[in-house]
N, C-alpha and C positions, 0 to 999 in steps of 0.2 A: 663448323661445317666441314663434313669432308671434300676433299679435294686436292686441288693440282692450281698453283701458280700460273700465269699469264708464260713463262720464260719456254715452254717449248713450245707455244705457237709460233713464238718468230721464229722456230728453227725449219716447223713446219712449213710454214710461210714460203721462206727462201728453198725449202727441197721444191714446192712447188713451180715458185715463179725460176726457177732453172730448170725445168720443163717448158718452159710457158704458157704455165696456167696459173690461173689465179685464184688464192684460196679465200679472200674477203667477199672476191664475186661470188662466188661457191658458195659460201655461207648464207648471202645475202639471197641466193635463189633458195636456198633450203627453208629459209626464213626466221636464222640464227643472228641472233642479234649478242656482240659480246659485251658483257659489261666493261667497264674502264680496270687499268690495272690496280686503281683505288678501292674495288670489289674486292681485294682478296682473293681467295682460294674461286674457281669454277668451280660448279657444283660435278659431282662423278657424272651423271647423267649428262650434262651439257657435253663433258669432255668426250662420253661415249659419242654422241651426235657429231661432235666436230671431227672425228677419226672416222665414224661413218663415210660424212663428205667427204674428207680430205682420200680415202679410200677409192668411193667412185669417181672422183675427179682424175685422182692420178693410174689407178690400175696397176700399181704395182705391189708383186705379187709379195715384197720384201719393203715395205714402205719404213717399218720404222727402221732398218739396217739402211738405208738411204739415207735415211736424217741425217745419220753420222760423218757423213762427208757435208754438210751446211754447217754444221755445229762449233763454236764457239766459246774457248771458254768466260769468256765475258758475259755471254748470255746468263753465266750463273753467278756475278760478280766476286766476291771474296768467298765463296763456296766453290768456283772451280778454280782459282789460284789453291785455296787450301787441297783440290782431289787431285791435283800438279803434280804439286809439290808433298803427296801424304806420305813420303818415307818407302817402308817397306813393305809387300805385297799383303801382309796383316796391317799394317798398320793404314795402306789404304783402304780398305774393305771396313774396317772399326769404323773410320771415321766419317766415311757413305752412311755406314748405318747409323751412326751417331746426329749425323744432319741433315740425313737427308729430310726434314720431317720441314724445312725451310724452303724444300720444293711441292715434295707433295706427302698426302698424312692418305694415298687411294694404297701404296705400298708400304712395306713392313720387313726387315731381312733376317736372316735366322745364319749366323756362322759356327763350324763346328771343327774344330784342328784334329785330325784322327795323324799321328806319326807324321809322313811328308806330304802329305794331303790337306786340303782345305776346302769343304763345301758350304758355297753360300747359297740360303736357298731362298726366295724371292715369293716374299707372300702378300695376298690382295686383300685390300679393303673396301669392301661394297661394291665389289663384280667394277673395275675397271674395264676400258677395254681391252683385249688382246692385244691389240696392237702396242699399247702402251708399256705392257711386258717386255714385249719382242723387242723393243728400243733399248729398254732398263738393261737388259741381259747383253746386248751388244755393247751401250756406253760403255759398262761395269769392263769388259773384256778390253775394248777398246783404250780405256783409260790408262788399264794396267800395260799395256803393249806401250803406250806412249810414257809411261815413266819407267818402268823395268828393264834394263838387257841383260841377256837377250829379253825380246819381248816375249810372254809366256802364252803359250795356247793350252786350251782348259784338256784335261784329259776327257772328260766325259760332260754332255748337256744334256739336261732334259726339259722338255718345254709344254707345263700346262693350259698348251692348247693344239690343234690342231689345223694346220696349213700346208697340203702337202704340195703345192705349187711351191711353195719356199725351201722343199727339201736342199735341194743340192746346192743353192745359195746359201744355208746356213752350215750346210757342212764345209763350203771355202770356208767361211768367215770363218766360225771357229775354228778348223782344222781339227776334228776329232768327230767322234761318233755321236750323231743328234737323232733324242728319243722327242715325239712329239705323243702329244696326247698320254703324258707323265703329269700321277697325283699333284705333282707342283712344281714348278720353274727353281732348278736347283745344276749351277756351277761345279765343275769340284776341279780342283787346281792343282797344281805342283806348287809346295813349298821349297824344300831344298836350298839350294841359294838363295831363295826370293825371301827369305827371312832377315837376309842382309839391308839396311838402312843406308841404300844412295843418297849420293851429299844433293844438299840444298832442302834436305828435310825440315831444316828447323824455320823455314820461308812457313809452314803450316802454323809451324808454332805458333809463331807471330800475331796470325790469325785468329788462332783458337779464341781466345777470350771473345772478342767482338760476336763470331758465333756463337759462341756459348749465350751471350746478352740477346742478342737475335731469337735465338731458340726459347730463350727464357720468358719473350716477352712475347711469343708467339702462343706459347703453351699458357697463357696467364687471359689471353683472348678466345682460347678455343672454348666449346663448352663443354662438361663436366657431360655429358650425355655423349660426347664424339670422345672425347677420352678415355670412359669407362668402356664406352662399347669396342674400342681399338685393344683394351686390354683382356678384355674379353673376348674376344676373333683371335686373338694370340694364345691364348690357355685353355678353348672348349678340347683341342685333341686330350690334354692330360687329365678329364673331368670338366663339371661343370663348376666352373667359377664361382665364389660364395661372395657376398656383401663384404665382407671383411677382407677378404684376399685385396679384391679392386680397391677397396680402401688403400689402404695397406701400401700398396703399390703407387699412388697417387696422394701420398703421405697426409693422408685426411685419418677423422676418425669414422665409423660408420654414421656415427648421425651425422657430421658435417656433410659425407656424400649425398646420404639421402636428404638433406637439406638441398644441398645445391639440385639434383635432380627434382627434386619437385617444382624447385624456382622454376625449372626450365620444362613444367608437365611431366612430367614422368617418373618413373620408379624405377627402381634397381629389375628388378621382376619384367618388366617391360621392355628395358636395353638390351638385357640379357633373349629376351623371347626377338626380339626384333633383330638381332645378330645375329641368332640361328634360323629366322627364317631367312633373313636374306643371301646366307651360306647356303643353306638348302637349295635354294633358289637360282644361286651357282652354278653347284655340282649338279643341277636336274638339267639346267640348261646346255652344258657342256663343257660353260667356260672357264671353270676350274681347274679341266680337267677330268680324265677319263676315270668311271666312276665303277669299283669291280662290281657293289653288293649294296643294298640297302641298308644292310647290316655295318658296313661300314661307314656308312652315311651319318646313323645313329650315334657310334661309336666318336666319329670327327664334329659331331654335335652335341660331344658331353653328356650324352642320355646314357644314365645307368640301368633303365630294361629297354625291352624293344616296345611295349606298352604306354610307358609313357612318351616313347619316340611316335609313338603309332597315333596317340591320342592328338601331340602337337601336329606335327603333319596332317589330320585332318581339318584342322582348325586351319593352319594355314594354307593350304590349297584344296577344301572343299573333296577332298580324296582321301583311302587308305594309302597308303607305302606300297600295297600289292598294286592298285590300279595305275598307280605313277609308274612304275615298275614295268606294266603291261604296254603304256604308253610308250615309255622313253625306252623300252627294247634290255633294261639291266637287266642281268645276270644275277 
C-alpha cells in the first residue's frame, strides 16, 4: 500500500496543541478514525483528509514550515540520528533518498550534481497532499542548516504547487527566489565547501546496516503492484515503461512479475494504465503543478502519438484532451 507512517502526525499534533487546538478532536469531528500504528503505512487518501483538518483547524497559511519548529528527531528513531549525523551535503541528500521509503513510499527524490550545484527534485506518488511537500522541502533545507556550517541556503526553489498567502514566508525561510506553481518541487544548492565531510559522520555509518535490514524487510511486505507502479511514475517522462524494464529493475524475471501481479488481480498493462491515470489526474487538478499544454501532458505520460494519448484520456475521464482543456482553462 502506498503511503505515509504514523511518525508526522505527532509532529502535527503538537504544532497544533501549541496553538491550542486539538487535532484528535478535529479528526474525530470530521469522522476520521486512525488506525493503530500496527496498520502500517495511512493510506494517501486518509493522509490527504487528515492535512485537510489539520488545515481548517489551524489556518495557517505555512502549516507544514510550522511543523519544523514541533519536530524531533526521535520522532524518526535511527533514521533521524542517521539525517544528523549524514556527513556531507551530498552525502545527506543520498541517504534521505536512499531511506526515506521507511517513512513514506507517497514521495520519490531525483538528485542531479551539475559543477557547484546540486538539484534535488522532489517527486509524488498518487497526488499526495500539497501540504505534505511543503514540509518535505522545508525539513530537507532545515536539516541541512542544522548539520552544515555555515548553514547553506538554496540558491533557487521551486514549488509544484500553488499558495500565494505563503509567498513571503517562504521566501524568509529559504532566503532565495521562490517559484510556485513549478512543473515540480525541485531545490538546487550550493555545493562548493559543502562537499566537505564534518566529523561525527561515521555516527551514520553505524547505522547504515540496521537500515538497510529495515528497508529490506519493508520492501519484501510491500506489494509487487505498489512497487512496479512507483517504478513506473519514475520512468513514463523517458517513455513508456516496458514489462521487462520494471522487471529488471525489481530484479525478477518477467514472468515472475506477472506471476506476482496476477496473485495480486492484476497486470502489467493495468498498473501501468492505472499510473497514468492517476498522474493525469494530478496535473488536470493542479496539484502537480502548473500544466503548459496537453501536449505535454501526453508526453510526461509516456504516450508516443497524441492519438493513443487522446484514446486513453477518453476512457479515463469520459472526455477528449480538447474538452478537459476547455474546462481547466490549458493553454
Amino acid at each position: 500500500m502506498l503511503g505515509t507512517f504514523h511518525n508526522w502526525i505527532r509532529i502535527l499534533e503538537r504544532t497544533l496543541a501549541a496553538r491550542g487546538q486539538d487535532l484528535p478532536a478535529a479528526l474525530q469531528r470530521a469522522g476520521i478514525e486512525l488506525p493503530g500504528p500496527e496498520a502500517g503505512r495511512l493510506p494517501i487518501e486518509l493522509t490527504r483528509r487528515i492535512w485537510q483538518v489539520a488545515q481548517q483547524e489551524s489556518g495557517d497559511p505555512t502549516l507544514g514550515l510550522t511543523m519544523l519548529g514541533y519536530l524531533d528527531p526521535v520522532d524518526f528513531g535511527e533514521l533521524g540520528v542517521v539525517m544528523i549525523a549524514g556527513g556531507s551535503l551530498p552525502d545527506v541528500l543520498q541517504r534521505v533518498a536512499r531511506f526515506h521509503r521507511l517513512l513514506t513510499d507517497a514521495m520519490h527524490y531525483e538528485i542531479v550534481e551539475d559543477g557547484d550545484t546540486l538539484s534535488l527534485t522532489i517527486h509524488t506518488n498518487f497526488d499526495p497532499h500539497w501540504r505534505a511537500v511543503e514540509m518535505t522541502a522545508g525539513l530537507l533545507i532545515g536539516l541541512l542548516r542544522l548539520r552544515l556550517n555555515p548553514p547553506p541556503n538554496p540558491l533557487s526553489v521551486s514549488l509544484a504547487f500553488s499558495n500565494p498567502d505563503g509567498q513571503g514566508t517562504y521566501e524568509k525561510f529559504f532566503a532565495c527566489p521562490v517559484e510556485q506553481d513549478a512543473t515540480a518541487t525541485t531545490l538546487v544548492l550550493p555545493l562548493g565547501a559543502y562537499r566537505q565531510t564534518p566529523a561525527g559522520a561515521e555516527v551514520a555509518r553505524q547505522f547504515e546496516p540496521l537500515l538497510e535490514q529495515r528497508l529490506a524487510s519493508l520492501e519484501s511486505t510491500t506489494s509487487w503492484c505498489a512497487k512496479a507502479s512507483q517504478l513506473i511514475r519514475q520512468r513514463l517522462d523517458h517513455g513508456e515503461p516496458t514489462l521487462a524494464e520494471i522487471a529488471g529493475c525489481l530484479h525478477v524475471s518477467t514472468r515472475s512479475l506477472q506471476r506476482h501481479l496476477g496473485n495480486e488481480g492484476k497486470t502489467f498493462q493495468e498498473v501501468l494504465d492505472e499510473a497514468r491515470r492517476d498522474l493525469a489526474r494530478q496535473w488536470l487538478s493542479g496539484s502537480a503543478g502548473q500544466l503548459r499544454s496537453l501536449t505535454e501532458l501526453a508526453l510526461i505520460l509516456g504516450f508516443s502519438s497524441s492519438s493513443a494519448f487522446s484514446r486513453a484520456f477518453r476512457r479515463w475521464f469520459g472526455m477528449t484532451p480538447g474538452q478537459a482543456a476547455k474546462e481547466q482553462n490549458l493553454r
